[in-house]
Structure formats: C-alpha cells, structure tokens
C-alpha positions in Angstrom: 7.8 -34.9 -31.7 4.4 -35.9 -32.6 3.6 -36.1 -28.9 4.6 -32.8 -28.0 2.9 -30.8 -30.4 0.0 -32.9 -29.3 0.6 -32.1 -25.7 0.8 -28.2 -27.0 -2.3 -28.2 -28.9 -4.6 -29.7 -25.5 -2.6 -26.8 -23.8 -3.7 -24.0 -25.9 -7.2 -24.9 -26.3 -7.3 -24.9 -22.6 -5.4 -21.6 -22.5 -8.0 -20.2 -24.8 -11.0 -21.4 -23.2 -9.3 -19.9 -20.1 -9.4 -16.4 -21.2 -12.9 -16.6 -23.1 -13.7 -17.1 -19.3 -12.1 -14.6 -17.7 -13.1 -12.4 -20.3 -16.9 -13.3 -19.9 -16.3 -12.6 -16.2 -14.8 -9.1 -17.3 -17.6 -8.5 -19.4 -20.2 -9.3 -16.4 -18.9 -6.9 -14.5 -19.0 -3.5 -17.3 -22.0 -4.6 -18.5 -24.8 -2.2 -17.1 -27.5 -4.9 -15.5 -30.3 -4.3 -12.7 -28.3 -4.5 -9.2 -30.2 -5.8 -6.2 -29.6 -3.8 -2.6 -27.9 -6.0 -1.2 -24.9 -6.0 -3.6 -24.3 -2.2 -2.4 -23.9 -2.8 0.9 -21.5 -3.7 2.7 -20.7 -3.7 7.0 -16.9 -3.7 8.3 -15.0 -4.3 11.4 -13.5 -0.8 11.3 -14.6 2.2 12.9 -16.6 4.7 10.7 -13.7 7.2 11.3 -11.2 4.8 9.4 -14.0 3.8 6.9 -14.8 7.2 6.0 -11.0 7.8 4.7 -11.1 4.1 3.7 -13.8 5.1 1.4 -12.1 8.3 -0.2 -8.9 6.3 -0.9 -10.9 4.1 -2.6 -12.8 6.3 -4.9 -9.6 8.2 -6.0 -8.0 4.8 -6.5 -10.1 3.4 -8.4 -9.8 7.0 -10.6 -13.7 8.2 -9.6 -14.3 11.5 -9.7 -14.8 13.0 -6.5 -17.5 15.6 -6.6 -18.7 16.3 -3.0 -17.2 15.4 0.5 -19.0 15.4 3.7 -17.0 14.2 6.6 -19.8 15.2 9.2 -22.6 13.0 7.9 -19.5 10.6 6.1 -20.6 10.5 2.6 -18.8 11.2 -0.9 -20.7 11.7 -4.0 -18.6 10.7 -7.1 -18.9 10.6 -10.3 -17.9 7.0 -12.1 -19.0 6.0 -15.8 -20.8 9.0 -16.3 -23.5 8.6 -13.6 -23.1 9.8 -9.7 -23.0 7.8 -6.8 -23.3 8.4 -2.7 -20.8 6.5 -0.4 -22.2 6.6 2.7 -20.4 5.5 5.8 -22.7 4.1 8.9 -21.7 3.9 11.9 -22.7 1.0 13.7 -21.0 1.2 16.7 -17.2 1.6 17.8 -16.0 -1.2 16.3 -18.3 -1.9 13.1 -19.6 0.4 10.6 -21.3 -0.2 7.1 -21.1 1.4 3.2 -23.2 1.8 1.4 -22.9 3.0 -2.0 -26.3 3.7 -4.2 -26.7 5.3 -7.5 -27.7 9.0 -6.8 -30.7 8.8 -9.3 -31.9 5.5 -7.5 -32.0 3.8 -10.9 -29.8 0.7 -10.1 -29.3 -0.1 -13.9 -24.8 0.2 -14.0 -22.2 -1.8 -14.1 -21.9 -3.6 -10.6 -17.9 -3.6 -11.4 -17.9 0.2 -9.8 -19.8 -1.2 -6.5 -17.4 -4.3 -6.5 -14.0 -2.8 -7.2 -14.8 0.3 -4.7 -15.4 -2.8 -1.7 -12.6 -4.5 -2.9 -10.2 -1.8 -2.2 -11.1 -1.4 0.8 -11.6 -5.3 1.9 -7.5 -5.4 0.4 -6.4 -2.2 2.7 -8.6 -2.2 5.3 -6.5 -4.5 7.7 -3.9 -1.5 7.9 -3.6 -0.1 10.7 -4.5 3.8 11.1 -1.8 5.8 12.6 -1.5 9.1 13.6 1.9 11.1 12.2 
C-alpha cells in the first residue's frame, strides 16, 4: 500500500511538471516577442497554384479573418489578433514555391503562434493531392 501511493505521488509530480511545460511552450507561442525574417518564411514542394489555395484554407482554418484576396499576384491579407498580415505565395518554379507571411505594418512585434500554426496547416495537408471535380 505504502508503495503504491509512493509510486503515485513520483507520477503526479511528473505529470505536473509535464504540463507546466507544455504550458510554458503555449505561453511562448501567444506571447507578442520580436520575430526574425526567417521565421516567416517558408519554401514548399508544391506548385504556387496549390499553395495559393493551401494558403486560404489555412487562414480560414485557423479562424483568420480574411480581408482581401488576390489570386493574380497570390496574396491574402488577413486579419489575426487584431493586427493584419500579407500571405504571399512565390512562385519559384513549377515544382517549388515559397510563403511568406509579414505583418502588414512591418512591425514584427506578435505572437509567432499565428506564423507557426498558419505553416503548420499547410505542412499537415499539403501532401494531398489536388484534384480537379
């Protein structure tokens, strides 16, 4: 008896210091901080065709506000946390395009957590294939 409630105290303590840590990481990522560049870009092995769309799923998704649309020069301004921000899709060549996404002020003081869950949609989905109905 005495054992198991010592097995089920180490247990919680490391259950609790796991979610102070997970909870640290959550907090990193809405905490407004100073972004580098680098962080906002991102290339891809899609064409900029599939990107583009890649990049509006992505923005509703993650419940952005979509303000603006441009599917000629392939960028999206949306609105996230109060601030806007450009998606713009490159196109690299026919195989490979990049996004990137910058604040529309150019102050790169936000959350990087909009930046980071807007790729990670589309590095989860972007395997799909595209096809035509």
């Amino acid at each position: 008896m005495e054992r198991t409630i010592k097995n089920f105290t180490i247990i919680f303590i490391m259950l609790l210091f796991g979610l102070f840590a997970k909870a640290d990481d959550m907090v990193n990522l809405v905490t407004p901080q100073n972004i580098d560049f680098r962080i906002c870009t991102r290339n891809y092995i899609l064409p900029a065709e599939k990107l583009f769309y890649m990049a509006i799923a992505s923005a509703k998704e993650n419940r952005f506000n979509v303000d603006e649309i441009q599917s000629k020069t392939g960028y999206i301004l949306f609105t996230a946390a109060g601030k806007q921000y450009l998606a713009s899709v490159i196109k690299i060549d026919n195989e490979n395009s990049q996004l990137k996404i910058t604040p529309a002020n150019n102050n790169y003081f936000f959350a990087p957590g909009i930046v980071l869950n807007f790729f990670k949609y589309i590095d989860l989905n972007g395997a799909t294939p595209m096809v035509n109905l």
